[in-house]
Predicted model as a PDB file, atoms N, CA, C, CB and O in Angstrom, pLDDT in the B-factor column:
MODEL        1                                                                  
ATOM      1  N   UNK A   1    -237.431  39.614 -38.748  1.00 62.00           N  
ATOM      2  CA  UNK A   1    -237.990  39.418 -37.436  1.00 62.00           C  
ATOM      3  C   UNK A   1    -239.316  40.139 -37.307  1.00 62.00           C  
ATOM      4  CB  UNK A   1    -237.025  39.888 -36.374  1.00 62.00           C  
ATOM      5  O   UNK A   1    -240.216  39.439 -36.843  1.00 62.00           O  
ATOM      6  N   UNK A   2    -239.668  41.537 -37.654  1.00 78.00           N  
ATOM      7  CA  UNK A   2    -240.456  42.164 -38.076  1.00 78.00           C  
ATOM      8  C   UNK A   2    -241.583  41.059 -38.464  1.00 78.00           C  
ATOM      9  CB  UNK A   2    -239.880  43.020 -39.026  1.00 78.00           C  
ATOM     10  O   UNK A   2    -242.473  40.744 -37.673  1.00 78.00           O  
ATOM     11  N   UNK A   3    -241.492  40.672 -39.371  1.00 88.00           N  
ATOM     12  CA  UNK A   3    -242.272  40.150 -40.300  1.00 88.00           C  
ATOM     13  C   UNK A   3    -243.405  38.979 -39.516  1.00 88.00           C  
ATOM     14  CB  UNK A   3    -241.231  39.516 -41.439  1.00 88.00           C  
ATOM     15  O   UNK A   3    -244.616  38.838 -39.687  1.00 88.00           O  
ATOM     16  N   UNK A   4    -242.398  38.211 -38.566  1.00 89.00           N  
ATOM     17  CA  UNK A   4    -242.936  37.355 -38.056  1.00 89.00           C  
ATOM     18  C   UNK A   4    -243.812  37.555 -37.138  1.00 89.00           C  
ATOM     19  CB  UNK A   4    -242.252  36.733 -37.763  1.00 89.00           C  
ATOM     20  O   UNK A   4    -244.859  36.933 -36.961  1.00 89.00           O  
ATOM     21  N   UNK A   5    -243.113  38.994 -36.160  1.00 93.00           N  
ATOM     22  CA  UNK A   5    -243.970  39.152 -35.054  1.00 93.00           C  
ATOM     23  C   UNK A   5    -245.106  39.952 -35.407  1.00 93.00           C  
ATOM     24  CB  UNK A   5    -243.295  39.718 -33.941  1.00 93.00           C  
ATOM     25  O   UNK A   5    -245.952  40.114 -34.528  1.00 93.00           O  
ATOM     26  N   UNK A   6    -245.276  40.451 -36.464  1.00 94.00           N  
ATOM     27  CA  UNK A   6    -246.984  40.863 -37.166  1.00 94.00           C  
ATOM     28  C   UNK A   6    -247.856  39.459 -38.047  1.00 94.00           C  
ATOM     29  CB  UNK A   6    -246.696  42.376 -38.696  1.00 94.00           C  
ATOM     30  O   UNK A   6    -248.913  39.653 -38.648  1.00 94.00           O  
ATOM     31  N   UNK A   7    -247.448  38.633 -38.000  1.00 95.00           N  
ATOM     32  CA  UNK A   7    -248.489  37.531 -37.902  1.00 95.00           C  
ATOM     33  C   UNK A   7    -248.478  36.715 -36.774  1.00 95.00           C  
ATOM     34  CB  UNK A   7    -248.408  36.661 -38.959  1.00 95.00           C  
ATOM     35  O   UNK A   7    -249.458  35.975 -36.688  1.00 95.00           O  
ATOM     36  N   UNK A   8    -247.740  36.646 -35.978  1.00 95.00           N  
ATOM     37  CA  UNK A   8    -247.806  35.391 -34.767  1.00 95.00           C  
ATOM     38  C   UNK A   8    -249.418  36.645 -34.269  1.00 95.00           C  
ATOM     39  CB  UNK A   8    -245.723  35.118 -33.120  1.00 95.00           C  
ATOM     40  O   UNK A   8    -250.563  36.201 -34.182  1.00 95.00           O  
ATOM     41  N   UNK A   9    -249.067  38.116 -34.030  1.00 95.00           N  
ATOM     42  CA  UNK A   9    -249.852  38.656 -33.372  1.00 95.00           C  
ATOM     43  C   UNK A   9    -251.232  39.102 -34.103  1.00 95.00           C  
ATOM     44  CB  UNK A   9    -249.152  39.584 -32.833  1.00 95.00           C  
ATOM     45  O   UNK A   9    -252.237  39.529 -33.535  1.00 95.00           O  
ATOM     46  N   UNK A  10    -251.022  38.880 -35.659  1.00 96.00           N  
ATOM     47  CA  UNK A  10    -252.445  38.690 -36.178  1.00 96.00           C  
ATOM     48  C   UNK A  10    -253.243  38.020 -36.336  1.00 96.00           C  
ATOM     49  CB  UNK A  10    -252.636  38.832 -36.855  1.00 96.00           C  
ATOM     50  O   UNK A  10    -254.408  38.267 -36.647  1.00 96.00           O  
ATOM     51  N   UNK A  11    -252.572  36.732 -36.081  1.00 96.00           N  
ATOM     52  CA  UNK A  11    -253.133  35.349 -35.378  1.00 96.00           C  
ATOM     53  C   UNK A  11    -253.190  34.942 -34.476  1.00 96.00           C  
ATOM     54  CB  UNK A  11    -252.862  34.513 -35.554  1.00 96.00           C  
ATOM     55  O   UNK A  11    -253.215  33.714 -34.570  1.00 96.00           O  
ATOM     56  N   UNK A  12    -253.252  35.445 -33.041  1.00 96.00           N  
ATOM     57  CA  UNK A  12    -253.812  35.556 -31.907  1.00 96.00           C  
ATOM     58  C   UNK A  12    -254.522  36.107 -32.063  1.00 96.00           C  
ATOM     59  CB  UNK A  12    -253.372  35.841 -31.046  1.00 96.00           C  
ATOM     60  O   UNK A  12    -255.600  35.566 -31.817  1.00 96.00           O  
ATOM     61  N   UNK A  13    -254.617  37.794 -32.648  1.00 97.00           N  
ATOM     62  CA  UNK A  13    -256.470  38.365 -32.427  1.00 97.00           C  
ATOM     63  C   UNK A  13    -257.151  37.445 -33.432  1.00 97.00           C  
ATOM     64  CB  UNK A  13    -256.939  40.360 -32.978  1.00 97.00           C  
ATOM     65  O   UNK A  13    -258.246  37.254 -32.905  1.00 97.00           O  
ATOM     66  N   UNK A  14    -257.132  36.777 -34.558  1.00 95.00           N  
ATOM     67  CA  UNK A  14    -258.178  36.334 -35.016  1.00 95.00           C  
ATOM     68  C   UNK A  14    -258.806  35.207 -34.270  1.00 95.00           C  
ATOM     69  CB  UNK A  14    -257.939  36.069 -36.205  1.00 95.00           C  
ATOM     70  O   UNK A  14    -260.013  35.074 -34.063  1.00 95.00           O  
ATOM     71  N   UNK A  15    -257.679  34.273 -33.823  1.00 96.00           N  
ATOM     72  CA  UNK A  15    -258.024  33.428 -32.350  1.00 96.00           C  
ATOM     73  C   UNK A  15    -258.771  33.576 -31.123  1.00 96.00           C  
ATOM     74  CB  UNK A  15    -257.086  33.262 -31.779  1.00 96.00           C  
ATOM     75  O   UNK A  15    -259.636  32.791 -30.735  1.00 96.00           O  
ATOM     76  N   UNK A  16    -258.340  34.762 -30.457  1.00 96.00           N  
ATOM     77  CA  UNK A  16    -259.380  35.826 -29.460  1.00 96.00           C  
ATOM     78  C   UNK A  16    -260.754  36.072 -30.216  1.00 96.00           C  
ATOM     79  CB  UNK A  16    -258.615  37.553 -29.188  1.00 96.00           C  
ATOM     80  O   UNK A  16    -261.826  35.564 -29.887  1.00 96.00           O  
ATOM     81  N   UNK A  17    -260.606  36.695 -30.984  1.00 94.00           N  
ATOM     82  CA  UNK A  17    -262.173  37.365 -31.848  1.00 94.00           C  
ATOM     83  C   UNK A  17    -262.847  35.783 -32.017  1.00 94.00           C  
ATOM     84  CB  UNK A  17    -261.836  38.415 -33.955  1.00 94.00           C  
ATOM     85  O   UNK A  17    -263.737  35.341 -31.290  1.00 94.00           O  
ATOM     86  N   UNK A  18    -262.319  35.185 -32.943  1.00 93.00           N  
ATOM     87  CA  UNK A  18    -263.496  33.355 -32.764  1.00 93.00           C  
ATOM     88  C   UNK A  18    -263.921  32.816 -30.960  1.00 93.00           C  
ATOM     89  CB  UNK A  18    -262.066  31.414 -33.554  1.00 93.00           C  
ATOM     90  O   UNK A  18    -264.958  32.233 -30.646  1.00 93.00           O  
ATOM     91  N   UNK A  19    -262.891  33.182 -30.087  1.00 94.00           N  
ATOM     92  CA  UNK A  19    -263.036  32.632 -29.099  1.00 94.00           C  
ATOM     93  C   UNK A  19    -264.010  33.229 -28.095  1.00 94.00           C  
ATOM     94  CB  UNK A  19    -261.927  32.472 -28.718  1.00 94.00           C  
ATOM     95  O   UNK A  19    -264.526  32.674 -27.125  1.00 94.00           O  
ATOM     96  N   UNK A  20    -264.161  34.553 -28.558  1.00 94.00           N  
ATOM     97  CA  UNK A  20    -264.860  35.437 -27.637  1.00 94.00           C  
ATOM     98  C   UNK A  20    -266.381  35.703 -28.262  1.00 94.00           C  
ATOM     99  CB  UNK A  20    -263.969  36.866 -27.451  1.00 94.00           C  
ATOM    100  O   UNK A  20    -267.318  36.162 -27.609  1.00 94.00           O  
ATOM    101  N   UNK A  21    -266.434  35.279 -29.809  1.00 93.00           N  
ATOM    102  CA  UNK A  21    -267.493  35.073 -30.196  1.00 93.00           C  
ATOM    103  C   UNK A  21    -268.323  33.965 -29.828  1.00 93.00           C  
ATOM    104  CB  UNK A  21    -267.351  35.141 -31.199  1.00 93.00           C  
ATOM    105  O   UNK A  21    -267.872  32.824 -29.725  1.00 93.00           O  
ATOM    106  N   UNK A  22    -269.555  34.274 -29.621  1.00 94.00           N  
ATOM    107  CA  UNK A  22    -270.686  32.931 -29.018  1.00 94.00           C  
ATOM    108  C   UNK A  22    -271.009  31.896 -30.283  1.00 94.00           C  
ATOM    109  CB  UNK A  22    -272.508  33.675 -28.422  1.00 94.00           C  
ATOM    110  O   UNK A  22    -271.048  32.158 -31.486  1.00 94.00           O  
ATOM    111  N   UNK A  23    -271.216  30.694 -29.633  1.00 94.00           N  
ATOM    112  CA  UNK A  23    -270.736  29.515 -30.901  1.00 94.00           C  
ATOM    113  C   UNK A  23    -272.218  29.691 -31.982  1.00 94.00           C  
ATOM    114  CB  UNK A  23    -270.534  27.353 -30.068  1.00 94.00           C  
ATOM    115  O   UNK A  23    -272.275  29.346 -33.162  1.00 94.00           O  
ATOM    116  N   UNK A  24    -273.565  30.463 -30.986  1.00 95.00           N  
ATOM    117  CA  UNK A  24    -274.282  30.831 -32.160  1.00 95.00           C  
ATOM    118  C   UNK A  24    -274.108  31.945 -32.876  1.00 95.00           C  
ATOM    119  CB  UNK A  24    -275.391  30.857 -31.938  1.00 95.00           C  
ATOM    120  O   UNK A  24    -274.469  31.704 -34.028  1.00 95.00           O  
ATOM    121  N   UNK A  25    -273.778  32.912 -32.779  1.00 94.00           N  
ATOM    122  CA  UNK A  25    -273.476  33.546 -33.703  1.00 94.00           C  
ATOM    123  C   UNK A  25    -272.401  33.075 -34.847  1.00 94.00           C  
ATOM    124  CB  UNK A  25    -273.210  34.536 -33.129  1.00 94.00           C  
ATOM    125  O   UNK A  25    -272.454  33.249 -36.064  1.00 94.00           O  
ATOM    126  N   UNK A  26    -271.480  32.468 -34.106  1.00 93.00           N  
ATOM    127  CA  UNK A  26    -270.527  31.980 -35.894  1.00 93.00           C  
ATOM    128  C   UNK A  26    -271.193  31.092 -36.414  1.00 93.00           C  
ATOM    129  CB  UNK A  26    -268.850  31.200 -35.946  1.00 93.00           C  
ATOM    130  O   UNK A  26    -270.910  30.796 -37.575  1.00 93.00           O  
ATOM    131  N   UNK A  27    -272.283  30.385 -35.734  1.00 94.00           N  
ATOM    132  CA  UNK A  27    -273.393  29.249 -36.550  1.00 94.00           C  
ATOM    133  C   UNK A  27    -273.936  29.935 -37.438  1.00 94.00           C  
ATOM    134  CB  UNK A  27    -274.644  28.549 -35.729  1.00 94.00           C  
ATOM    135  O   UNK A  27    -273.941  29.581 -38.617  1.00 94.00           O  
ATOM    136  N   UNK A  28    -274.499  31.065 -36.993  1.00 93.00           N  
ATOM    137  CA  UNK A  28    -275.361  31.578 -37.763  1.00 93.00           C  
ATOM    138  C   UNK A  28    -274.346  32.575 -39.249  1.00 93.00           C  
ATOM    139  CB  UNK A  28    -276.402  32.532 -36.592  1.00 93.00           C  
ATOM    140  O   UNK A  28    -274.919  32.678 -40.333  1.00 93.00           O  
ATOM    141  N   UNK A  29    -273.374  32.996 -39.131  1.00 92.00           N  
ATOM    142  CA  UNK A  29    -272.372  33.650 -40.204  1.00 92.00           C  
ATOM    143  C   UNK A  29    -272.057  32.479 -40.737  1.00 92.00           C  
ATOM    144  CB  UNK A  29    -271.038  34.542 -39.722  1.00 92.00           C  
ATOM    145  O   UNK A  29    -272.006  32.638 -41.956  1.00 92.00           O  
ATOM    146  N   UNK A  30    -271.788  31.236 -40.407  1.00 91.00           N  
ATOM    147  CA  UNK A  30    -272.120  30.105 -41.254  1.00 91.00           C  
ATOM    148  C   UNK A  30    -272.783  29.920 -42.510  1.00 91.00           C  
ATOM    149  CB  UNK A  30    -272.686  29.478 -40.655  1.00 91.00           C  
ATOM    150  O   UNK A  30    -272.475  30.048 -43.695  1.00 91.00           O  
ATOM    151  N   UNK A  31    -274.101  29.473 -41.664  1.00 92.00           N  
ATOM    152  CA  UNK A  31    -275.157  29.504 -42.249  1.00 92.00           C  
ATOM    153  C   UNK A  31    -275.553  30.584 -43.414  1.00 92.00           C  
ATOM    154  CB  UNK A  31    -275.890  29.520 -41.296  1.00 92.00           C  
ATOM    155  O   UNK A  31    -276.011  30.343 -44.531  1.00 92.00           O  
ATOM    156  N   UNK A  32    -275.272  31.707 -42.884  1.00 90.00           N  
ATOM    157  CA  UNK A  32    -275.270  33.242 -44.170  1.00 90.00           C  
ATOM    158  C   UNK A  32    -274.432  33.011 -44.592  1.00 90.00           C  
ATOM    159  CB  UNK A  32    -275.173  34.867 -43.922  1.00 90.00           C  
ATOM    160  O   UNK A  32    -274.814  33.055 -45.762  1.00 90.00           O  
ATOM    161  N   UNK A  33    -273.081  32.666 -44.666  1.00 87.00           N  
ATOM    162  CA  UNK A  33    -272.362  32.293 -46.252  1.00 87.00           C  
ATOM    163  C   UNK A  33    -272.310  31.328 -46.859  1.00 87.00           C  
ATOM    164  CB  UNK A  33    -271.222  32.396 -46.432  1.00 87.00           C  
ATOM    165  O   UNK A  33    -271.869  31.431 -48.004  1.00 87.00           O  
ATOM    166  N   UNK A  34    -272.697  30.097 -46.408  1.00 85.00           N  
ATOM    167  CA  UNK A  34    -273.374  29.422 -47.185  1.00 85.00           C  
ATOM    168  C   UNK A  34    -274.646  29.288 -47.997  1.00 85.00           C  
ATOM    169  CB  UNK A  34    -273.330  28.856 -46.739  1.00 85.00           C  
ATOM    170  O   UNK A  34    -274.557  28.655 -49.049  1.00 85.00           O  
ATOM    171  N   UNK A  35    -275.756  29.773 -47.668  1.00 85.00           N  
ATOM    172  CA  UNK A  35    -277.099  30.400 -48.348  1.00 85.00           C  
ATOM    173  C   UNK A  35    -276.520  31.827 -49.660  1.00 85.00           C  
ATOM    174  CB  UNK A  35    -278.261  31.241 -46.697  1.00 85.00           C  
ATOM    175  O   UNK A  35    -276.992  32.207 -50.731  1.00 85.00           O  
ATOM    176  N   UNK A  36    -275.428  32.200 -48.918  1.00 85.00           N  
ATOM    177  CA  UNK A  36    -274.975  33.421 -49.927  1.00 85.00           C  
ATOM    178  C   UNK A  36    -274.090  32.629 -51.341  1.00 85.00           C  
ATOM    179  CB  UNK A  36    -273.725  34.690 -48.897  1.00 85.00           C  
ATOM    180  O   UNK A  36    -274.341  33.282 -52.354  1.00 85.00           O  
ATOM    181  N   UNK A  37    -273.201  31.491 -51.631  1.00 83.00           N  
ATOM    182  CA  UNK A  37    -272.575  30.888 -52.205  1.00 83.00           C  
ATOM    183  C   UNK A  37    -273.485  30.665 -53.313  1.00 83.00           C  
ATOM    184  CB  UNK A  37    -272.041  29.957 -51.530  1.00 83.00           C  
ATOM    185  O   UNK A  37    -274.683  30.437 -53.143  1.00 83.00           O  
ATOM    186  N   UNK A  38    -272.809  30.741 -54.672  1.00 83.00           N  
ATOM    187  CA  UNK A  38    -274.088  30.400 -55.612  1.00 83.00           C  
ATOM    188  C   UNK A  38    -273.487  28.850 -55.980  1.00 83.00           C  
ATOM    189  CB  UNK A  38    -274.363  31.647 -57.221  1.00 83.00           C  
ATOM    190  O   UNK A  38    -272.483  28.368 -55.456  1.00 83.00           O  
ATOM    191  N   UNK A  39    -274.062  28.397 -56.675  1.00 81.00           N  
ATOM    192  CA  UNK A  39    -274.238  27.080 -57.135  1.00 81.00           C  
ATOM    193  C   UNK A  39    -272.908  26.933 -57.732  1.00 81.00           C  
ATOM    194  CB  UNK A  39    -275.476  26.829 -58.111  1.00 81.00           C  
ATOM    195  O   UNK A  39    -272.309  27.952 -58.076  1.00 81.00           O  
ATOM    196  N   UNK A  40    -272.211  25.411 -57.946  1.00 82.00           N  
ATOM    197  CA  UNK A  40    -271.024  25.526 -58.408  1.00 82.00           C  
ATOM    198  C   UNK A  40    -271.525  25.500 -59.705  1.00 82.00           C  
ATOM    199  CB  UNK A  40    -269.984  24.573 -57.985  1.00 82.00           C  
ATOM    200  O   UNK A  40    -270.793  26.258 -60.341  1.00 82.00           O  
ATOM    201  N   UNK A  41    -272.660  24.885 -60.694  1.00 80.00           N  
ATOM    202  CA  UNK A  41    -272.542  25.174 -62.290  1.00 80.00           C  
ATOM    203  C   UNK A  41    -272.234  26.767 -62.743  1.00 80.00           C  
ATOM    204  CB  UNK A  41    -274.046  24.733 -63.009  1.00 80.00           C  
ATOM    205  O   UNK A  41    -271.606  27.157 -63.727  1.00 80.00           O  
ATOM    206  N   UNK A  42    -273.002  27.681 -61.513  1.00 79.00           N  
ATOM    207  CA  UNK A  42    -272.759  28.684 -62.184  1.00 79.00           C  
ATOM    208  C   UNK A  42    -271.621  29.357 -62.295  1.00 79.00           C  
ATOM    209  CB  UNK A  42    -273.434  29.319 -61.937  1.00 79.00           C  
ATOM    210  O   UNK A  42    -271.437  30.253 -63.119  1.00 79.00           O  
ATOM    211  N   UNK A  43    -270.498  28.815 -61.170  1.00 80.00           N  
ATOM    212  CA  UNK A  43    -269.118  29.421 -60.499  1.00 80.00           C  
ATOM    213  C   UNK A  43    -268.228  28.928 -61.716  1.00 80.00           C  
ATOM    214  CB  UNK A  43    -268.579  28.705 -58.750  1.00 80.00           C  
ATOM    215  O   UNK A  43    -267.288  29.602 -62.138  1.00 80.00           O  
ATOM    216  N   UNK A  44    -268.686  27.388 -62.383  1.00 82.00           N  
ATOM    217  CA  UNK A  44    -267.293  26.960 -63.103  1.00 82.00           C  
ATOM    218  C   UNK A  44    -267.873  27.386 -64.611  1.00 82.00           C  
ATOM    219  CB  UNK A  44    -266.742  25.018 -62.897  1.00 82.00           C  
ATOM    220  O   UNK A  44    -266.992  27.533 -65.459  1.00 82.00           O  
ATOM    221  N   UNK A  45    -269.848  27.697 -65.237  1.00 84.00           N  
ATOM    222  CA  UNK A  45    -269.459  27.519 -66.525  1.00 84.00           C  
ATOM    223  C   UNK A  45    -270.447  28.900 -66.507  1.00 84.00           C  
ATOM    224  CB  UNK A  45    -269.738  25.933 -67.478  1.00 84.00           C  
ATOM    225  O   UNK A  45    -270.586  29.343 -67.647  1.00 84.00           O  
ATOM    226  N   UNK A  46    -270.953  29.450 -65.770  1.00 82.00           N  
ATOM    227  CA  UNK A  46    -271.434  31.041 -65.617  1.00 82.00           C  
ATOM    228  C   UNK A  46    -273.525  30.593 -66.045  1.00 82.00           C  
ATOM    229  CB  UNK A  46    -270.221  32.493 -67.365  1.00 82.00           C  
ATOM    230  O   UNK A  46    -274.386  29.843 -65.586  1.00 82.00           O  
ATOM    231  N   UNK A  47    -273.401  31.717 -67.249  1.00 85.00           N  
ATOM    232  CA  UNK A  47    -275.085  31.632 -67.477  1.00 85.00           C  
ATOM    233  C   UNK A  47    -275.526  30.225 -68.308  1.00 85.00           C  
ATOM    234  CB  UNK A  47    -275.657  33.101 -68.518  1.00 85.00           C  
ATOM    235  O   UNK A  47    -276.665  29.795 -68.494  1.00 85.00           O  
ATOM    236  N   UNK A  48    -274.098  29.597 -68.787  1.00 88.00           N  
ATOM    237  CA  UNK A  48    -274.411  28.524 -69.505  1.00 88.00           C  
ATOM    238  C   UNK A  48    -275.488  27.196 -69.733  1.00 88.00           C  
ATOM    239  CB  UNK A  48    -273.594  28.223 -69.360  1.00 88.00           C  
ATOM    240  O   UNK A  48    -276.049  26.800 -70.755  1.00 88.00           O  
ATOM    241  N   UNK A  49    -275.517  26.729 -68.427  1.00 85.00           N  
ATOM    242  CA  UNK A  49    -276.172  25.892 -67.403  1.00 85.00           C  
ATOM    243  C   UNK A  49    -277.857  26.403 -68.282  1.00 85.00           C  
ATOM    244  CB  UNK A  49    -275.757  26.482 -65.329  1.00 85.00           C  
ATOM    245  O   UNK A  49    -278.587  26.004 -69.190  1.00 85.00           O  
ATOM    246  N   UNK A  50    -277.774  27.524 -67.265  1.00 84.00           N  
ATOM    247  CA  UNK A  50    -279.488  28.275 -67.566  1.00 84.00           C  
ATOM    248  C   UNK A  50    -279.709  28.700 -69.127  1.00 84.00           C  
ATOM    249  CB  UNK A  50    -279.733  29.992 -66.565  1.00 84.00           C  
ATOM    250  O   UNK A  50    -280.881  29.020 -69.323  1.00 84.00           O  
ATOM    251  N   UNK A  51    -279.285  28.744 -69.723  1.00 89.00           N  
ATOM    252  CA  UNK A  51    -279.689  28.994 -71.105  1.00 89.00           C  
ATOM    253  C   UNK A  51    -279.339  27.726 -71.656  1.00 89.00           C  
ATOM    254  CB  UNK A  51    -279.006  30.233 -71.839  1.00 89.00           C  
ATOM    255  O   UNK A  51    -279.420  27.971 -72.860  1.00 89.00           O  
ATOM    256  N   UNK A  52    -279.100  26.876 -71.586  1.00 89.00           N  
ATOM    257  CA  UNK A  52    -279.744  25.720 -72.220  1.00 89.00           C  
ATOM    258  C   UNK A  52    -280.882  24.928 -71.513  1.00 89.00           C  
ATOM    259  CB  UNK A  52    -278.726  24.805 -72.493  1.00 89.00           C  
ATOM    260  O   UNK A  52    -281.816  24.495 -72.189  1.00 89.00           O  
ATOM    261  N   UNK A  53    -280.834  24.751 -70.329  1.00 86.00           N  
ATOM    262  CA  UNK A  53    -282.421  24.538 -69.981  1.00 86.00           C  
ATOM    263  C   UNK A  53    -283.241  25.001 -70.097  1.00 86.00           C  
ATOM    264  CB  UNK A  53    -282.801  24.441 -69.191  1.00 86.00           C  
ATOM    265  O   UNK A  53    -284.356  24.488 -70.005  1.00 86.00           O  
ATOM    266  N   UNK A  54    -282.833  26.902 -70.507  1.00 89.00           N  
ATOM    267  CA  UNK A  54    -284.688  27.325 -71.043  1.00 89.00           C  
ATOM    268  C   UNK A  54    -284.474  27.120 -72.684  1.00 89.00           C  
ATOM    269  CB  UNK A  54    -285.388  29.517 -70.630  1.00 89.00           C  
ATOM    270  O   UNK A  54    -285.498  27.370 -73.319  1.00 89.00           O  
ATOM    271  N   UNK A  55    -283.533  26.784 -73.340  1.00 90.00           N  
ATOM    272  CA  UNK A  55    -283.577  26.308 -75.244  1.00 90.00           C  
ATOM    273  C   UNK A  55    -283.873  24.969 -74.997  1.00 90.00           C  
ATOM    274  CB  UNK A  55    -281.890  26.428 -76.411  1.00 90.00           C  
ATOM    275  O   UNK A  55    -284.077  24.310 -76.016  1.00 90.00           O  
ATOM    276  N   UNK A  56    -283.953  24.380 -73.937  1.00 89.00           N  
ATOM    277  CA  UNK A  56    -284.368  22.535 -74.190  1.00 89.00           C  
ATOM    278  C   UNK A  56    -285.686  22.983 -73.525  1.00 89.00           C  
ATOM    279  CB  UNK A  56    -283.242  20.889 -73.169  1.00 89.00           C  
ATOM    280  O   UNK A  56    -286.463  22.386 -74.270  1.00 89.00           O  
ATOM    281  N   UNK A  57    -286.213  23.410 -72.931  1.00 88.00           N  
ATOM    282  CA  UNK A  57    -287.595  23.424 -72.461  1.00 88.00           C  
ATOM    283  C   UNK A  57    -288.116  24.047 -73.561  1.00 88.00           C  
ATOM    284  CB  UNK A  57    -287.918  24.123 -71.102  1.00 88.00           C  
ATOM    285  O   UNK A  57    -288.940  23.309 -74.100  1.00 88.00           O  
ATOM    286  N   UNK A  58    -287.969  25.207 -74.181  1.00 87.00           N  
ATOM    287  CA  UNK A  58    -288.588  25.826 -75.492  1.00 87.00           C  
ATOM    288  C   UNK A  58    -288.375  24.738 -76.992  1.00 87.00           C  
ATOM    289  CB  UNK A  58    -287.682  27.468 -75.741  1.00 87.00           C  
ATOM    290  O   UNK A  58    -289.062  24.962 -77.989  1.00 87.00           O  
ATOM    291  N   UNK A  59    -287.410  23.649 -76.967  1.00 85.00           N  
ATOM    292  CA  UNK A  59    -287.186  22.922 -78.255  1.00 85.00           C  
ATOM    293  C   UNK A  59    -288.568  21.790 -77.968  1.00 85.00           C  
ATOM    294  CB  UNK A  59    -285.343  22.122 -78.409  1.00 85.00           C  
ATOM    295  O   UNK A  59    -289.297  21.346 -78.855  1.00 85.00           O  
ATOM    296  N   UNK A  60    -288.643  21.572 -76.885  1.00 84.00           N  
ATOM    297  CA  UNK A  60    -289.049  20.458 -76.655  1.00 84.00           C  
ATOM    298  C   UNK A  60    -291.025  20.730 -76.507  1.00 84.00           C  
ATOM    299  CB  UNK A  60    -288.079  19.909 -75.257  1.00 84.00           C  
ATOM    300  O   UNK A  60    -291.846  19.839 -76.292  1.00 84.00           O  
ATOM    301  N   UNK A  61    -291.333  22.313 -76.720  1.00 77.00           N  
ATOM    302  CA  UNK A  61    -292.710  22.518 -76.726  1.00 77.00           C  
ATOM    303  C   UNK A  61    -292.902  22.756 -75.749  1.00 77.00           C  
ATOM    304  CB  UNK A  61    -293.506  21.721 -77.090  1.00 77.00           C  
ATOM    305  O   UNK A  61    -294.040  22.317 -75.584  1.00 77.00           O  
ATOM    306  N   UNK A  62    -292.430  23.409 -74.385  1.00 64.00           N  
ATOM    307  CA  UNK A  62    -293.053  23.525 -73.188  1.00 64.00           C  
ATOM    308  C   UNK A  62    -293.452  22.631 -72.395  1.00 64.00           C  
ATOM    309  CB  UNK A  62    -293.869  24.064 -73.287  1.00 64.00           C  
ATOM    310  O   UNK A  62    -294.197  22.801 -71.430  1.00 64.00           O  
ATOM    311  N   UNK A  63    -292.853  21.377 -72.859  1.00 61.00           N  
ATOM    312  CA  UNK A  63    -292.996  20.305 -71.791  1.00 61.00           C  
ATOM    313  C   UNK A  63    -291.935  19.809 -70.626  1.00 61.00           C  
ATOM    314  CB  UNK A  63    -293.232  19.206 -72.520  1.00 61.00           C  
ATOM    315  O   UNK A  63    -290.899  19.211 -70.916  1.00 61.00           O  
ATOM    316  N   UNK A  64    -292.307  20.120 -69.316  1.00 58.00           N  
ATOM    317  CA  UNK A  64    -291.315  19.750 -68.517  1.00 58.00           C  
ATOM    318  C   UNK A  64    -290.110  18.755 -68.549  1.00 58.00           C  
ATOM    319  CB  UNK A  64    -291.873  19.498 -67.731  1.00 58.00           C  
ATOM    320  O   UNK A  64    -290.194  17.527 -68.559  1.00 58.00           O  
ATOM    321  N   UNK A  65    -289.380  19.242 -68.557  1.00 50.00           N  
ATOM    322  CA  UNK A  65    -288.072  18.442 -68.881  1.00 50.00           C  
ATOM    323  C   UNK A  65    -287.764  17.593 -67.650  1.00 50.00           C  
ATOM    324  CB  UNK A  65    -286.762  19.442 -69.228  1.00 50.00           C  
ATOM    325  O   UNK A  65    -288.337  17.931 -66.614  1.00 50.00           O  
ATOM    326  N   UNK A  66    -286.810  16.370 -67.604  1.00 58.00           N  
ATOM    327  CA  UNK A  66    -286.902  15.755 -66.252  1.00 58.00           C  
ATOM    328  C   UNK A  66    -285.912  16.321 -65.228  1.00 58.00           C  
ATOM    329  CB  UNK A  66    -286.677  14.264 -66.362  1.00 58.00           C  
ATOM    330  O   UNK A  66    -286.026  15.777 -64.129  1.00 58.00           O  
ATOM    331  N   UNK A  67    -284.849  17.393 -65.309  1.00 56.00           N  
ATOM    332  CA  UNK A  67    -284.074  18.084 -64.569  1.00 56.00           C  
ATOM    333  C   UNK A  67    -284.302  19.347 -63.950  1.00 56.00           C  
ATOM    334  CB  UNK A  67    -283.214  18.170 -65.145  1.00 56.00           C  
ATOM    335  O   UNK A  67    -283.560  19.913 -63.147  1.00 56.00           O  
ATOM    336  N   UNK A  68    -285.798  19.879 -64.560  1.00 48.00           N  
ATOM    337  CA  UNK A  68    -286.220  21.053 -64.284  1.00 48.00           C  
ATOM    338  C   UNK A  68    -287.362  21.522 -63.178  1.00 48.00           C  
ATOM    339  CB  UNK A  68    -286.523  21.379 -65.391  1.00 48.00           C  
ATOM    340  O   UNK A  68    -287.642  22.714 -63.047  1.00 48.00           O  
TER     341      UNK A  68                                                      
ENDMDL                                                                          
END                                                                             
């Protein structure tokens, strides 16, 4: 019983706290974690991505590659 009545009531304040917050400000904490999120190539294969586009830009003589 415990158990339940510490989330029914930790989910009302998080409910209160969104509700009492102004709809620009959570626009804007939005907006900052999304600009903060990095790219998904780098999330699923890390530095991989970027070190082969600078070994295909360096194989290829310094000529702009068409993805770059």
């Amino acid at each position: 019983m415990g158990k339940s009545d510490e989330l029914v009531k930790y989910v009302t304040e998080r409910v209160v706290r969104y509700i009492d917050t102004p709809r620009e400000v959570r626009r804007q904490v939005r907006a900052g974690r999304k600009e903060a999120k990095e790219p998904w190539e780098v999330r699923w294969f890390g530095m991989l991505p970027l070190s082969i586009r600078m070994w295909r830009k360096r194989w290829l003589g310094g000529k702009d590659s068409p993805d770059a």
